[in-house]
C-alpha positions in Angstrom: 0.0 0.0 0.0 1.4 3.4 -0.6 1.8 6.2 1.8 1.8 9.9 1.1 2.3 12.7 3.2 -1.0 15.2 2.9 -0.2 18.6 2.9 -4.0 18.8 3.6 -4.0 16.8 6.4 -0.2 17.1 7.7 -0.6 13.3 8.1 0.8 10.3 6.1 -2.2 8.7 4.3 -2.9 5.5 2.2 -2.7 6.7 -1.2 -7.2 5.6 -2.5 -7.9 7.5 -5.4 -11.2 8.3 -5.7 -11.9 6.0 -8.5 -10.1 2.7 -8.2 -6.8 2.4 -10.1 -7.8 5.3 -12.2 -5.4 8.4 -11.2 -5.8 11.9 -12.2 -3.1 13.8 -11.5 -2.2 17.7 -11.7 1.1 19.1 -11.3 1.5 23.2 -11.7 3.8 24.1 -14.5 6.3 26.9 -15.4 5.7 30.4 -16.4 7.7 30.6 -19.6 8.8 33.7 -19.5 12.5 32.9 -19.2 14.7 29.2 -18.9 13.3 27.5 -16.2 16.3 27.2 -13.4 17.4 23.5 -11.5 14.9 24.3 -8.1 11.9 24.0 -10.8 13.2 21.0 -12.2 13.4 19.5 -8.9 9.7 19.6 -8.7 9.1 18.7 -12.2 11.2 15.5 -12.0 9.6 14.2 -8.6 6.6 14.0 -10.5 7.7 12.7 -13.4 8.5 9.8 -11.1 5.6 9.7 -9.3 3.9 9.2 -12.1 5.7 6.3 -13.6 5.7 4.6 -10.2 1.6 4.6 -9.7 1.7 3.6 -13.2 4.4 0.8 -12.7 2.4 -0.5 -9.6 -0.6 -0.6 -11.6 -2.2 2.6 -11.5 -3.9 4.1 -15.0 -2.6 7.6 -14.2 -3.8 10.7 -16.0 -1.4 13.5 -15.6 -1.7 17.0 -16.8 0.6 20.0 -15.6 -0.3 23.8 -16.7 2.4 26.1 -18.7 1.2 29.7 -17.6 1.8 31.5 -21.3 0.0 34.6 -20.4 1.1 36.4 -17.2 3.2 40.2 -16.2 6.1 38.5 -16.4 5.7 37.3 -19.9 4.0 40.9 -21.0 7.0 42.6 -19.5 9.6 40.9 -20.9 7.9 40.9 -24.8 7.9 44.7 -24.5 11.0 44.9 -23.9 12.4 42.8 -26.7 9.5 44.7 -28.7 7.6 41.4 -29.5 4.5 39.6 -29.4 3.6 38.4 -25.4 2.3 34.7 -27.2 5.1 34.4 -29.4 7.4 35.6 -26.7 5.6 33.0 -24.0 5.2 30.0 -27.6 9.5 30.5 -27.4 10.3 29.6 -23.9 7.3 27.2 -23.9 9.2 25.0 -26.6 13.0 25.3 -24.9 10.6 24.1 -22.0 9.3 21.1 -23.6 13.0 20.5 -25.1 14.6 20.7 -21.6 12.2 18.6 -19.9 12.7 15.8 -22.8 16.3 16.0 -22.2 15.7 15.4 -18.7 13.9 12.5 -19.3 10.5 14.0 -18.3 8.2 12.0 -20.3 5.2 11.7 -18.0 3.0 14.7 -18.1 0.7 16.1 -20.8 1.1 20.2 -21.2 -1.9 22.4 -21.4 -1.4 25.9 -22.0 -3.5 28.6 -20.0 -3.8 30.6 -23.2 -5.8 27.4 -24.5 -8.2 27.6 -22.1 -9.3 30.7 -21.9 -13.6 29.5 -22.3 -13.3 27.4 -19.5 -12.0 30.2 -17.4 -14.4 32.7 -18.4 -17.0 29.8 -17.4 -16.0 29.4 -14.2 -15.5 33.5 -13.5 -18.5 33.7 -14.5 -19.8 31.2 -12.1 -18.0 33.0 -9.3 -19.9 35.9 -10.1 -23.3 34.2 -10.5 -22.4 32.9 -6.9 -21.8 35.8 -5.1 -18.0 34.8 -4.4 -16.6 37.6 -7.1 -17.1 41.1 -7.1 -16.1 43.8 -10.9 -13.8 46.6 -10.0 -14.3 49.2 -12.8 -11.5 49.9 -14.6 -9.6 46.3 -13.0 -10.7 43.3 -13.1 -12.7 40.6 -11.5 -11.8 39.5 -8.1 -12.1 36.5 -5.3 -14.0 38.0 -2.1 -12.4 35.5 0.5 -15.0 36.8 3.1 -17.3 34.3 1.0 -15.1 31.6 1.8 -14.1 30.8 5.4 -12.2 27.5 5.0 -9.6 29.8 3.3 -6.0 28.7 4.6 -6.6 25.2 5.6 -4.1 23.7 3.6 -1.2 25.9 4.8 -2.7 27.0 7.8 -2.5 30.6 7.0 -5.1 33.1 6.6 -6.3 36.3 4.5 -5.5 38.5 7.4 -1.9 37.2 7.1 -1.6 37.9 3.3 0.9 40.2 2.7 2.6 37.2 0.1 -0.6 36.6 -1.4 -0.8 39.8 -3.4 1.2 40.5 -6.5 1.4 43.4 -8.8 -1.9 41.4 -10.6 -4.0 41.2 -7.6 -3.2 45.0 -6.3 -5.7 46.9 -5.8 -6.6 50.1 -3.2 -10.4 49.3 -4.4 -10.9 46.0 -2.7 -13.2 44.4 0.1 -10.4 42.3 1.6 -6.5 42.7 1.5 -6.0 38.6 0.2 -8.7 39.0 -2.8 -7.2 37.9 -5.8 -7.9 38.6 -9.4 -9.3 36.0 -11.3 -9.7 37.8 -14.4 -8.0 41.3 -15.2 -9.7 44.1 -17.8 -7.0 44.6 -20.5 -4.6 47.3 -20.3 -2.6 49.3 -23.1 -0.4 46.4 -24.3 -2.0 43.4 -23.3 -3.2 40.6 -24.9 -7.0 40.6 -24.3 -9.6 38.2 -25.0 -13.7 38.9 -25.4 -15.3 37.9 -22.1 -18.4 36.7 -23.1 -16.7 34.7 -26.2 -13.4 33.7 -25.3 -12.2 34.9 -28.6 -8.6 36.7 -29.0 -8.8 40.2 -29.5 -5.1 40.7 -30.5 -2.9 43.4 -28.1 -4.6 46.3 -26.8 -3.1 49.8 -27.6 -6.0 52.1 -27.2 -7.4 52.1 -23.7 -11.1 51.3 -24.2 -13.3 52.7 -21.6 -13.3 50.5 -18.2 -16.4 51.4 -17.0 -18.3 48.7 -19.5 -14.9 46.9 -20.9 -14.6 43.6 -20.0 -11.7 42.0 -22.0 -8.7 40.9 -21.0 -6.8 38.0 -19.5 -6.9 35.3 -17.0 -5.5 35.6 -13.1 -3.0 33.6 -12.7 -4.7 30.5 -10.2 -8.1 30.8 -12.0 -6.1 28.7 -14.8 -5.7 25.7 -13.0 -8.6 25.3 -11.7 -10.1 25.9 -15.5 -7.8 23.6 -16.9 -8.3 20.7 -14.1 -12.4 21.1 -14.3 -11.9 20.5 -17.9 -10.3 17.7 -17.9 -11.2 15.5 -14.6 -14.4 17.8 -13.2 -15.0 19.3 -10.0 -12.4 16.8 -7.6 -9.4 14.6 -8.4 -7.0 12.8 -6.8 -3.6 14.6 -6.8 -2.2 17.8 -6.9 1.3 18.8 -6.9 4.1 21.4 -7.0 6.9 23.4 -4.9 6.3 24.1 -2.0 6.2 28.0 -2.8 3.0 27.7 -4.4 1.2 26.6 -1.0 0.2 30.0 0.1 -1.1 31.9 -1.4 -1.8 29.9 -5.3 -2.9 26.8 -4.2 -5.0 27.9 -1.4 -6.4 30.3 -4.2 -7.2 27.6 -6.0 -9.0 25.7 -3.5 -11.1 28.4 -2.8 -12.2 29.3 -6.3 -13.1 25.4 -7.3 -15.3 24.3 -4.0 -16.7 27.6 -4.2 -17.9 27.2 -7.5 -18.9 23.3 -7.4 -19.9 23.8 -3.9 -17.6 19.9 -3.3 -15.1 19.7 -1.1 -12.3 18.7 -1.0 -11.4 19.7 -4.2 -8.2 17.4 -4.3 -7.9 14.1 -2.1 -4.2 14.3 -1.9 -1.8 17.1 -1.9 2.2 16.5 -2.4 4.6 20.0 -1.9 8.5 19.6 -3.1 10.9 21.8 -1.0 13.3 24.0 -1.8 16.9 23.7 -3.4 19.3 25.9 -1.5 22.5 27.6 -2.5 24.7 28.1 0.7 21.9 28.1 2.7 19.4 30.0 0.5 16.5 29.3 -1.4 17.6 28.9 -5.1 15.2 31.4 -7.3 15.8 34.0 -10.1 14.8 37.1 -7.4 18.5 36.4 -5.7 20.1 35.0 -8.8 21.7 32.2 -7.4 20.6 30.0 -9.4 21.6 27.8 -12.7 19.0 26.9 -15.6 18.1 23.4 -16.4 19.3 24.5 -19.6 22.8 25.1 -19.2 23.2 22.5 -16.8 22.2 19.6 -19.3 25.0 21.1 -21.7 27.3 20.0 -18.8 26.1 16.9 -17.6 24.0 13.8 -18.7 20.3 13.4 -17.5 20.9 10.9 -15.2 23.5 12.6 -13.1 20.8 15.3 -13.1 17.8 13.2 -12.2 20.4 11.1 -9.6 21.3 14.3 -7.9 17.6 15.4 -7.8 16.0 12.6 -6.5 19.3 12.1 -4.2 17.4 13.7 -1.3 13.9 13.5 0.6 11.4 15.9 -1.8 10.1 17.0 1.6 13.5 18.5 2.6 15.8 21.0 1.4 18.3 20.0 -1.3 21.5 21.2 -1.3 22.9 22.4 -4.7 27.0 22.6 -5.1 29.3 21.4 -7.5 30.2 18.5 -5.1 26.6 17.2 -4.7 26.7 17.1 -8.8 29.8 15.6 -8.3 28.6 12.3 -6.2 25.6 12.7 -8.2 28.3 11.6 -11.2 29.9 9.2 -9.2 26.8 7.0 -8.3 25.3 7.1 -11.6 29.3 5.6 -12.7 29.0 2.9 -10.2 25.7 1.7 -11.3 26.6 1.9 -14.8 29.9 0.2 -14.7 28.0 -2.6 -12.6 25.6 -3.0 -15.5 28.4 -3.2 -18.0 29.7 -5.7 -16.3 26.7 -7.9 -16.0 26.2 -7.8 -19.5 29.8 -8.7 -20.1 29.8 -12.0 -17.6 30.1 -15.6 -18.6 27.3 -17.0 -17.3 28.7 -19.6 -15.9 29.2 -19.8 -12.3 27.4 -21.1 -9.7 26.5 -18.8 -7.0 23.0 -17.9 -6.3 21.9 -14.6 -5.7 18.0 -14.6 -6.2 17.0 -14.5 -2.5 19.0 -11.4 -2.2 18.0 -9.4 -5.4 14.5 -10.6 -4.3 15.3 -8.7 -0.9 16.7 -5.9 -2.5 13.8 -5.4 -4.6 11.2 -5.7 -2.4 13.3 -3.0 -0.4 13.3 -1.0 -3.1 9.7 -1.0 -3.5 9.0 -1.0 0.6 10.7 2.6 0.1 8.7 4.1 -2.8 5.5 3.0 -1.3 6.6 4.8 1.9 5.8 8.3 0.5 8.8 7.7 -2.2 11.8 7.9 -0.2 14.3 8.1 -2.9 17.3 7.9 -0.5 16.0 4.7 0.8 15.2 3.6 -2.7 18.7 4.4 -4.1 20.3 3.0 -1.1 18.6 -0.5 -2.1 20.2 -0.6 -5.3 23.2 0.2 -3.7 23.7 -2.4 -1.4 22.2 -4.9 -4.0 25.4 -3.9 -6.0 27.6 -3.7 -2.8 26.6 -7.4 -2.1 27.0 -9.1 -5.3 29.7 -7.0 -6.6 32.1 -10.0 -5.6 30.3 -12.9 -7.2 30.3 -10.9 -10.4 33.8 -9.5 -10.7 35.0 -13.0 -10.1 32.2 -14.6 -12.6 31.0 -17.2 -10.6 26.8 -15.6 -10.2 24.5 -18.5 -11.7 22.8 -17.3 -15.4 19.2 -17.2 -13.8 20.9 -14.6 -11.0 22.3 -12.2 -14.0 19.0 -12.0 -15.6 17.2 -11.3 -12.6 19.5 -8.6 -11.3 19.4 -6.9 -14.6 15.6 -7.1 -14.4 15.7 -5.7 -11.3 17.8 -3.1 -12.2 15.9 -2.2 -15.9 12.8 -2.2 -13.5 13.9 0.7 -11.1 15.4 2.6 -14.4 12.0 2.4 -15.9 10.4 4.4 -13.0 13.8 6.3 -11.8 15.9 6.8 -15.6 19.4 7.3 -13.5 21.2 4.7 -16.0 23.0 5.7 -18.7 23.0 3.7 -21.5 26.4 4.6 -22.9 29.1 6.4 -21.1 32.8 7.2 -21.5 34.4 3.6 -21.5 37.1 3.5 -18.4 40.1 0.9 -19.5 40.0 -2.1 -18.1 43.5 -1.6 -16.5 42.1 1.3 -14.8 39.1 -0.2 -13.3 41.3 -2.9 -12.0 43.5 -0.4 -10.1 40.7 1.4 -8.7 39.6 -1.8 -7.5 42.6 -2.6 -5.9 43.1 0.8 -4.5 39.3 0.3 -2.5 40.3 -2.7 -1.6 43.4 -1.2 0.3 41.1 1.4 1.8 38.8 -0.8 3.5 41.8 -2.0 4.9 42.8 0.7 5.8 46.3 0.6 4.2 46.7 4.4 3.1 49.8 4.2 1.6 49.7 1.4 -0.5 46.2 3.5 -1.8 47.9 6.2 -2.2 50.7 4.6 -4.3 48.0 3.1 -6.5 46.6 6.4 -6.8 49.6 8.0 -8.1 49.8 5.0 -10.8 46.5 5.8 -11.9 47.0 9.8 -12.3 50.2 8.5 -14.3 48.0 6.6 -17.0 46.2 9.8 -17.6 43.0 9.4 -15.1 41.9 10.7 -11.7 40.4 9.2 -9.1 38.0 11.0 -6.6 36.0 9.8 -3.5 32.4 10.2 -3.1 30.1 8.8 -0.7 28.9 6.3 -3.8 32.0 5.0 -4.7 35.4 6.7 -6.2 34.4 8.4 -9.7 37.3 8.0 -12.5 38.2 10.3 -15.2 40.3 11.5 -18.1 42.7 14.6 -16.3 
């Protein structure tokens, strides 16, 4: 049975989708407005693993996540470079997409907001119809939280504590209550504005219409989601995901807006919230630019050091990024490899039987995911699979039936995890013998005979470097 931690609830719960084995699934995307930076993709690949793990254990998962292609951001930055906002939001959207497919993020079907736009004028106008939205001339369309008391429960925060919850978008000296939010904005000089009442696009606005009837423009920005996620699974559904950012004040938005409007609650069974990556004891994110894009970093490394390193930690707690973390990262995703290579080149032949331990080591592995997906746990599993049979194999004597089950095990937690590469930099022989022989020595703890074998390899044109998973070899 698997366990997830409930934001909702602040309690570990059985995972019982509403519906059996059927699964939908709804993740909060990027606002592509620039690259998206290695703390987003955190998120993103969590989920992408989630996903492939209900669906491995049998679930039929639908998964959507949002890409927000209409927002200030993205208006800003287009007038600046004197383009088109949609063209401007259409660019980033696709190095998006690229990015995430380099990454291995293969799971989630994209929606864009800007695609949507009729089913959020629907539910506005619901809202409205409902006494839960009020016009401001001249503004837009806003959330009156007074209409909705169970406001906060998922982060335990309320409106009177909402000094986060309102962005340049939701600002407005004309409102009833200091946390409304705007769930649809009248279009300004510059915008890209749609009819109201038709959902059709009107192009960009340059001349100021007059606000006192006008009610074109755009979308809020959590008045997508909930659009999007009606649409496509109705009024409650089973997960919800993203960073843990986006708990107060978006997703709280969001609740609020989709049981007000349905008048069910809860609106999502299940919510999951990925922490933070931190850069020397920050939170990574554009604002302090400390950050580095998923985009630059694939140009450096291979996806699997990436997803390795990123599933390395507990998604509930802080990640630390550093060019050593990236570095072990390396090293682990080496030592799994070379373990693979060297199953596939055995002989077959020996006799030693392993299947009660790869048995163990899988049901391990599986005992860890289904305890809300502890990847250390998980990766520690394969590790000590590899740790314990590591002998038998170097000195060929694991049984046929043992080789093929260990490579199914391990082609099994690569089909939900993708951490193994399936070509890499091939390490001489004579080298992986010496590092070998080295380890050996260190576990010995005979230091200078290491270090002697250390200097031999740094002679042959390699260098050898320690990580907690194993030393990691490469060309100096």
């Amino acid at each position: 049975m698997i366990k997830l931690t409930n934001t909702l609830t602040s309690k570990k719960e059985s995972f019982e989708p509403i519906n059996g084995k059927k699964v939908n699934m709804f993740v909060c995307g990027p606002t592509v407005y620039d690259y998206i930076h290695i703390g987003n993709a955190r998120t993103f690949v969590f989920f992408d693993v989630v996903a492939k793990y209900l669906r491995h254990r049998g679930y039929d998962v639908n998964y959507i996540q949002n890409i927000t292609d209409i927002d200030n951001k993205i208006i800003d930055r287009a007038q600046k470079e004197g383009v088109d906002p949609l063209e401007y939001a259409k660019k980033y959207s696709d190095i998006f997409k690229e990015d995430m497919k380099t990454l291995g993020v293969t799971s989630p079907e994209y929606k864009n907001a800007t695609d949507h736009i009729p089913e959020v004028i629907k539910q506005v106008q619901t809202l409205l119809d409902k006494n839960n939205a009020y016009i401001i001339e001249g503004d837009g369309i806003y959330f009156d939280l007074s209409t909705f008391p169970d406001y906060g429960k998922l982060s335990g925060r309320t409106a009177g504590m909402a000094d986060d919850a309102v962005s340049r978008i939701d600002d407005s000296d004309k409102k009833r209550n200091r946390g409304d939010f705007a769930i649809w904005k009248f279009s300004q000089e510059g915008d890209p504005s749609w009819n109201f009442e038709t959902g059709k696009y009107l192009g960009i606005n340059n001349s100021r219409p007059a606000f006192a009837k006008a009610t074109a423009g755009r979308p809020g920005w959590h008045i997508e989601d909930t659009a999007i996620t009606e649409k496509y699974f109705g009024p409650q559904y089973d997960l919800h995901g993203g960073g843990q950012d986006l708990i107060f004040p978006h997703h709280e938005a969001e609740i609020a807006q989709q049981e007000s409007a349905s008048g069910l609650a809860p609106f999502v069974k299940y919510w999951l919230h990925v922490a933070f990556l931190i850069n020397k004891d920050e939170k990574m994110s554009k604002s302090k630019g400390n950050f580095k894009t998923v985009h630059e970093l694939l140009e450096k490394y291979p996806k699997e050091v990436l997803r390795f390193y990123l599933l390395s930690g507990h998604y509930r707690s802080p990640l630390e990024f550093s060019d050593k973390t990236l570095r072990q990262s390396e090293a682990g995703v080496s030592r799994i490899y070379e373990f693979v290579q060297k199953l596939n080149l055995t002989g077959e032949n020996g006799a030693d039987n392993a299947e009660k331990q790869i048995e163990k080591g899988r049901q391990t592995f599986l005992e860890a995911m289904d305890d809300n997906f502890n990847f250390p746990k998980a990766l520690a599993a394969i590790f000590d699979l590899i740790r314990d049979t590591n002998n038998a194999l170097v000195n060929n004597s694991l049984n046929k039936t043992s080789i093929e089950k260990m490579r199914d095990f391990l082609k099994e937690t690569d089909s939900v995890l993708g951490i193994i590469p399936t070509k890499k930099e091939k390490i001489p022989d004579e080298i992986l013998e010496l590092v070998e022989k080295r380890e050996n020595y260190r576990k010995s703890q005979k230091w200078e005979e290491a270090d002697k074998i250390r200097a031999q390899i740094e002679e042959m044109g390699y260098k050898v470097e320690d990580t907690i998973y194993g030393p990691l070899m490469e060309r100096t």
